[in-house]
C-alpha positions in Angstrom: 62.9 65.6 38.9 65.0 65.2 35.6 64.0 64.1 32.6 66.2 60.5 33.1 64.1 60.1 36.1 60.7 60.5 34.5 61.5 58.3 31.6 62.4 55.8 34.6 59.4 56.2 36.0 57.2 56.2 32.9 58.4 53.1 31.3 57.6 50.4 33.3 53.5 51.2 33.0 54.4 51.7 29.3 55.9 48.7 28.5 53.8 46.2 30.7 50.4 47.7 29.0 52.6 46.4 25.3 53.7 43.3 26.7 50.1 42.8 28.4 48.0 43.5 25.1 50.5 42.0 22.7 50.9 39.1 25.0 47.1 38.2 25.5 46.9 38.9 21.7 49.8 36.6 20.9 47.6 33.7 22.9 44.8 34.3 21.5 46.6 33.6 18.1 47.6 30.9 19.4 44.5 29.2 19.7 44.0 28.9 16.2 47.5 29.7 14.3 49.5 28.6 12.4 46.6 26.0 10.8 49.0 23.5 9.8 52.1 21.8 12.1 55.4 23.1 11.3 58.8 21.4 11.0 62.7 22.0 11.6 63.8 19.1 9.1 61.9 16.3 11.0 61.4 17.7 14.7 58.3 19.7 14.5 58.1 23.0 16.4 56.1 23.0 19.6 52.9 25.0 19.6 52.2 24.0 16.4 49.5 23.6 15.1 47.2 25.8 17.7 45.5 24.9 20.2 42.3 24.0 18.0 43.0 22.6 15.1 45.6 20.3 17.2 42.1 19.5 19.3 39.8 19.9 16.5 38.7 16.0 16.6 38.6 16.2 20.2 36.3 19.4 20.4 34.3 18.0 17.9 33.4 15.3 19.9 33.1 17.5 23.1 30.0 19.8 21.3 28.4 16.8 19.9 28.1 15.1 23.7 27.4 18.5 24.6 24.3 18.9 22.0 23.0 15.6 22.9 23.6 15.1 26.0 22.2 18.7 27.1 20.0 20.2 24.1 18.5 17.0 22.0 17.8 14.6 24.6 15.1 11.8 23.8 12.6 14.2 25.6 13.3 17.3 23.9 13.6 15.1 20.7 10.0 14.2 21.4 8.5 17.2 22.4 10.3 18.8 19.1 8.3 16.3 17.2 4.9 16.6 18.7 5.5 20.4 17.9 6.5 19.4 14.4 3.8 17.1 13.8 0.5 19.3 15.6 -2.1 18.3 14.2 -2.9 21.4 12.2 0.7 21.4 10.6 0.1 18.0 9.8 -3.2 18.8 8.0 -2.0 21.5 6.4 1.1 19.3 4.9 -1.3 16.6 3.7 -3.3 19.2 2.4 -0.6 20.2 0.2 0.7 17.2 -0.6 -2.9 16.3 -2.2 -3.3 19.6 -4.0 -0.2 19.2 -5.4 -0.7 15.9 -6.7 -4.1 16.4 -8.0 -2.8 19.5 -9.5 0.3 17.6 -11.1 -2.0 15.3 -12.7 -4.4 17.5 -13.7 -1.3 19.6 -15.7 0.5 16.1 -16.2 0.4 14.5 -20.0 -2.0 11.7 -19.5 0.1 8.9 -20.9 2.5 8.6 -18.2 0.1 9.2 -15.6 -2.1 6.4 -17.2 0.6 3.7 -18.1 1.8 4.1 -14.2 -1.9 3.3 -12.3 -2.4 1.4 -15.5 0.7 -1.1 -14.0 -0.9 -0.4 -10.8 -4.3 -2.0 -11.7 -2.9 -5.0 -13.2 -0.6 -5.0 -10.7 -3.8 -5.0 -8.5 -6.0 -7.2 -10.3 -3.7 -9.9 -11.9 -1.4 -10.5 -8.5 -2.4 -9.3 -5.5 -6.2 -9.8 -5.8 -5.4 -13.9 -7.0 -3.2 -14.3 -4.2 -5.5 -12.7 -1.5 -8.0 -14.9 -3.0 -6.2 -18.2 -2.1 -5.4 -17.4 0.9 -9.2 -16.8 1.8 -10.2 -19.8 0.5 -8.5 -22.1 2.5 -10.8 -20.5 5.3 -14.2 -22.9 5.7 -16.1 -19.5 6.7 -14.7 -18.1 3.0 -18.0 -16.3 1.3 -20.7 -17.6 4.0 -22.4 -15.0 5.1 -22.5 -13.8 1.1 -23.7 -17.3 -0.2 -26.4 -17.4 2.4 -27.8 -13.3 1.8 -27.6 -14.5 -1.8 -29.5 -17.7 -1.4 -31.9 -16.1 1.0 -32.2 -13.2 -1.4 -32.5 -13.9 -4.7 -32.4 -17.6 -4.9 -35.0 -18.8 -2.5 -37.5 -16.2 -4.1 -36.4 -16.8 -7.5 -39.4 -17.9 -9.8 -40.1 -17.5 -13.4 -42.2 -14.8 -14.8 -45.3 -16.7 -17.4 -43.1 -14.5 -20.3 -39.8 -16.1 -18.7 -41.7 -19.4 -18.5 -42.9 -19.1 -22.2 -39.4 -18.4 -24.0 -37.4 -20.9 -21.7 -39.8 -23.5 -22.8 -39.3 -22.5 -26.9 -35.6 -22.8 -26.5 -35.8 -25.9 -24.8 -38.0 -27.3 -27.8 -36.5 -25.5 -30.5 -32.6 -25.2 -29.8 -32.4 -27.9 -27.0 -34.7 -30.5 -27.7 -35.6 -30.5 -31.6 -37.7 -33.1 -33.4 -34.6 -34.2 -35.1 -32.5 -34.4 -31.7 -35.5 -36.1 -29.8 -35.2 -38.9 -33.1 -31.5 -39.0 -32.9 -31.9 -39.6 -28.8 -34.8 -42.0 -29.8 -32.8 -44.4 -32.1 -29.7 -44.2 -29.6 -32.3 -45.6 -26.6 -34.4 -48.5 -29.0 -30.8 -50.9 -29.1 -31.1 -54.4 -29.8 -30.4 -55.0 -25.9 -32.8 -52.4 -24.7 -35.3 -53.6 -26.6 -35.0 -56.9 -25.3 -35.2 -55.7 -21.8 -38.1 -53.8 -22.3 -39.7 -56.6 -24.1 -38.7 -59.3 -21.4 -40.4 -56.6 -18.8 -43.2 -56.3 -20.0 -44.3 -60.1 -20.7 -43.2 -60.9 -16.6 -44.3 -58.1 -15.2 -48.0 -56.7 -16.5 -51.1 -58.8 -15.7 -54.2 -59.2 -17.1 -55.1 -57.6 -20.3 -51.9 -56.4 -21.0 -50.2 -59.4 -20.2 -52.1 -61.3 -22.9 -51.4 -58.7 -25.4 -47.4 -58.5 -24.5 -47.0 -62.5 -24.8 -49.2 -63.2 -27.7 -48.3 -59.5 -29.7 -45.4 -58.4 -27.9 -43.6 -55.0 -28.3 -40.3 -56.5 -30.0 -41.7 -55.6 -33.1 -43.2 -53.0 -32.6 -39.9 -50.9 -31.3 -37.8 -52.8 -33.9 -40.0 -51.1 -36.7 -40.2 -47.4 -34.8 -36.3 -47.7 -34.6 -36.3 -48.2 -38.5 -39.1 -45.6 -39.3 -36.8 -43.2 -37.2 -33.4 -44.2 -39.4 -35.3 -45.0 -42.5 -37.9 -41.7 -43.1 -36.5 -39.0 -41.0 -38.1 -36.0 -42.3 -41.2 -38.0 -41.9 -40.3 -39.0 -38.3 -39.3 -35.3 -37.4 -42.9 -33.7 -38.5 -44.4 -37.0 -36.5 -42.7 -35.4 -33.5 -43.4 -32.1 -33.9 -47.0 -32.9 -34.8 -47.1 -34.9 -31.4 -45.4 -32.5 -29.5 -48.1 -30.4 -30.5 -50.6 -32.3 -29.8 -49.9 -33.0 -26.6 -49.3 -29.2 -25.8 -45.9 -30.0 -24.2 -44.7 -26.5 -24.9 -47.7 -25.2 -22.1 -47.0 -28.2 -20.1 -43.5 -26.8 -19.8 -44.6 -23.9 -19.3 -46.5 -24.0 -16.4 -43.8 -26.6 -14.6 -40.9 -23.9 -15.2 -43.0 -21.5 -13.3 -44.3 -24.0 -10.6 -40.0 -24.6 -9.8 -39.8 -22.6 -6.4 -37.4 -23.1 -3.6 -40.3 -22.1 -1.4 -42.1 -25.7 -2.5 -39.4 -27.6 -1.6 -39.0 -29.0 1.9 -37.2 -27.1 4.5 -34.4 -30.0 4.7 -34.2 -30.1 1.1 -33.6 -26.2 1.0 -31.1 -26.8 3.8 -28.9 -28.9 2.1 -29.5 -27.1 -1.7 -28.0 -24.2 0.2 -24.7 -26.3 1.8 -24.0 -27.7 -1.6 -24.1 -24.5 -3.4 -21.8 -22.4 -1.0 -19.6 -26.0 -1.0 -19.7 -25.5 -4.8 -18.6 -21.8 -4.9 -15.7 -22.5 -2.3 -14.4 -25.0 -4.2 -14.5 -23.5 -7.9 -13.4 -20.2 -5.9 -10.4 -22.1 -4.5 -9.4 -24.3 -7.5 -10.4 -22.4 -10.7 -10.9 -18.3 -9.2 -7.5 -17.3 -9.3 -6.8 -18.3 -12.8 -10.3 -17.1 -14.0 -8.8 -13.7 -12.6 -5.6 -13.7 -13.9 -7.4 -14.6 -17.9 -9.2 -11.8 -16.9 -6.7 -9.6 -16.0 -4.6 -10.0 -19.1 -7.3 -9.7 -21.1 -8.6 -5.9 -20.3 -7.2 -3.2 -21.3 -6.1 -1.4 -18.4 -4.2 1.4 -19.6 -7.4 2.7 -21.4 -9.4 2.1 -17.9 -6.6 4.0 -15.8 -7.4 6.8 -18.8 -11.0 6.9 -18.3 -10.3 7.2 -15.0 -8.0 9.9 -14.6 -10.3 12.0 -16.9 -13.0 11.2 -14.7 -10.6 12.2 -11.4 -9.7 15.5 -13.5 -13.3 16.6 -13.6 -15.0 15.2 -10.4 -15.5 18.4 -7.9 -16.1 15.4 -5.3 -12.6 14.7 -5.0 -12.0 18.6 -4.9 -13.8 19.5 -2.0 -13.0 16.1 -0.2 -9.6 16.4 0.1 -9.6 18.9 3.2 -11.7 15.8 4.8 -9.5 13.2 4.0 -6.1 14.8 5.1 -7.8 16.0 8.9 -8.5 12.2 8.8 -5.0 11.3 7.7 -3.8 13.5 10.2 -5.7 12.3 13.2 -4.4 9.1 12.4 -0.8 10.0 12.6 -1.6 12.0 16.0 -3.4 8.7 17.6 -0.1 6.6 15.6 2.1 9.2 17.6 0.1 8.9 20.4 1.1 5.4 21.0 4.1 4.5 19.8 6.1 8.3 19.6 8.5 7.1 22.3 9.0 3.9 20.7 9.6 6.0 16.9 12.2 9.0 18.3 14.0 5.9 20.3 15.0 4.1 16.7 14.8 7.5 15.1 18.3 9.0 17.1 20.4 5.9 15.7 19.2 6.1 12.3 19.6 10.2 12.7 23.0 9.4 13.9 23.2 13.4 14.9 26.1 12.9 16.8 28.1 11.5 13.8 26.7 14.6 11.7 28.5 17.1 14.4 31.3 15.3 14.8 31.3 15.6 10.6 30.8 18.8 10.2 33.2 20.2 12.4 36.0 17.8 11.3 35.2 19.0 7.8 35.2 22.8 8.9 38.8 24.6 7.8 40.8 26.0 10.9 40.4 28.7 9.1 36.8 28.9 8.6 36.5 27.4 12.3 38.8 30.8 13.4 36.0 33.1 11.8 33.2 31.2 12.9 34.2 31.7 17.0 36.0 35.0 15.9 32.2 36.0 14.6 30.5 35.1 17.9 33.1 36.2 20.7 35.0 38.3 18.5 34.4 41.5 22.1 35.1 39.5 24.1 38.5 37.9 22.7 39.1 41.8 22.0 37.9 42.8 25.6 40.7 40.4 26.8 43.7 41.3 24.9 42.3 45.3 26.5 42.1 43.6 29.6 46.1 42.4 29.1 47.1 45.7 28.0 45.6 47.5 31.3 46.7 44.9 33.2 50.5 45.2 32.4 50.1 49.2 32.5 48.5 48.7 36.5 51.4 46.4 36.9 54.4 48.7 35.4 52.6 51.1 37.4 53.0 49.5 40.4 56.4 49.1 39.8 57.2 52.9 39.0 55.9 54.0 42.5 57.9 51.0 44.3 61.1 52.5 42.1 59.6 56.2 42.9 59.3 55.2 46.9 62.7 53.7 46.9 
């Protein structure tokens, strides 16, 4: 065989393997190149852009029906979250959370910390706590049960110690009833009309002895001259009360009836209704006059140096140290019985808000062609490289073909 004759026969499997590699090669290029559509003056070339970046909105949409439809379905959405939200993790998180806090305020300058549950507390006190009351008032059962364990309580087994007794009874004689208020009360009762009624009483109604005495003496006089002794001498008239005050021990006599005032001595139906009128009283004064009584009160403490005391007291209580593992498994077993219930109901209006679709379809529109190229060039880049091998061998098995046909003939 010459040498024209083996060339003839050699390059048919040599250049199908160059056409078959560069070829596959060439397509695979193709899929992502050039990035950008090209133009001869206002016709633009065909196969440009490539393949991808011409479909890049398309294939965005493709994987993000793809992920939802196949890998984040509602299920697997909600078996992701119980897995998220286990119990432990969720302990653990709260856990945190409340370390953290208590250690930010124990680090924390105290003013800011103070001036914000300062706000809180008259926030608290001066709003919320007014407007809670009102609504409970308009209820009839409003502070019922806490009248009545009151009145049963303290009230109806309220009675005055004979101490108690002793220095209610000087106040009422020395602050509340004086000799010189008792005259004042005195002259303000004898009127000229009063005097005449009491007068005409006594001559119609008294018999006997008496009746002889009011006719033919009367007591006109008699209260007509008292009335001036009281205006005209009343440092005289004050020591004449005192002295008879005295005299007539009214200060024991008061004594003993302050003690003697019981519930327990009243009548059953008189208790009865005592008790009616007094929570009757307290729902109304509650209703009308507790949440402005509140409010005064509210603006009137100074919360900022309460919410100080009460951080400092926070900063050093080991209570709220070694409760805090306690109160987040609590917090936690309440978002497990929450999730429980109503986890269907939360991962339903959880995949609109999400939107993860949207966030696909973002993500990849907002990826370069470029970057896009590296990205699948990264993941398959053996396999792309297996099948421009695979064009190459192919197109050397095909030119070989080819030489034996021309060999054979």
């Amino acid at each position: 065989m010459d040498q024209s004759a083996l060339w003839l026969l050699l390059l048919p499997p040599v250049a199908g393997g160059i056409i078959g590699y560069f070829t596959n090669d060439l397509a695979i290029q193709m899929l992502f190149r050039p990035y950008r559509a090209l133009y001869l003056g206002k016709q633009r070339l065909p196969f440009t852009p490539g393949l991808i970046p011409r479909n890049q909105e398309r294939l965005a949409r493709r994987v993000a029906d793809t992920i939802m439809s196949s890998l984040l379905t509602p299920q697997e959405l909600q078996n992701l979250t119980r897995r998220l939200l286990a119990t432990e993790r969720v302990q653990g998180a709260i856990l945190w959370l409340l370390r953290l806090a208590l250690e930010q305020l124990q680090s924390d300058r105290e003013e800011k910390t103070a001036r914000l549950v300062a706000e809180v507390l008259r926030d608290l006190a001066g709003d919320s706590v007014p407007r809670l009351l009102r609504a409970l008032a308009r209820r009839e059962d409003f502070l019922e049960d806490q009248i009545n364990r009151i009145f049963d309580r303290v009230l109806l087994d309220f009675q005055l110690t004979d101490l108690q007794a002793r220095r209610l009874a000087d106040w009422l004689l020395q602050v509340a009833l004086p000799p010189d208020l008792l005259r004042q009360a005195l002259i303000d009762f004898l009127t000229d009309r009063n005097i005449q009624v009491v007068d005409e009483g006594f001559r119609e109604k008294t018999t006997g002895t008496t009746w002889v005495v009011a006719n033919l003496v009367g007591i006109r006089n008699t209260l007509v001259r008292l009335r001036a002794f009281c205006l005209d001498e009343k440092e005289i008239a004050n020591a004449r009360l005192k002295e008879l005050i005295l005299s007539l021990e009214i200060r024991d006599r008061l004594r003993v009836w302050l003690q003697d005032i019981s519930l327990q001595n009243l009548p059953l139906s008189t208790v009865r209704q005592f008790r009616k009128t007094t929570r009757a009283t307290v729902r109304d004064y509650v209703a009308e006059k507790g949440s402005p009584l509140i409010q005064e009160l509210s603006a009137s403490v100074d919360w900022e140096r309460i919410a100080l005391l009460l951080i400092r007291r926070l900063r050093t209580s080991a209570v709220v140290d070694s409760s805090l593992e306690t109160v987040s498994l609590e917090l936690a077993m309440i978002l497990e019985r929450y999730l429980e219930e109503d986890l269907e109901h939360l991962v339903a209006k959880l995949i609109p808000i999400l939107s993860i679709d949207e966030v696909v379809v973002e993500r990849v529109m907002a990826t370069s062609p470029a970057e896009l190229e590296a990205t699948i060039q990264g993941i398959v880049r053996s396999e792309l490289q297996a099948i421009v091998n695979l064009g190459g061998v192919l197109g050397v098995v095909v030119g070989s073909v080819q030489s034996v046909i021309l060999w054979l003939r």
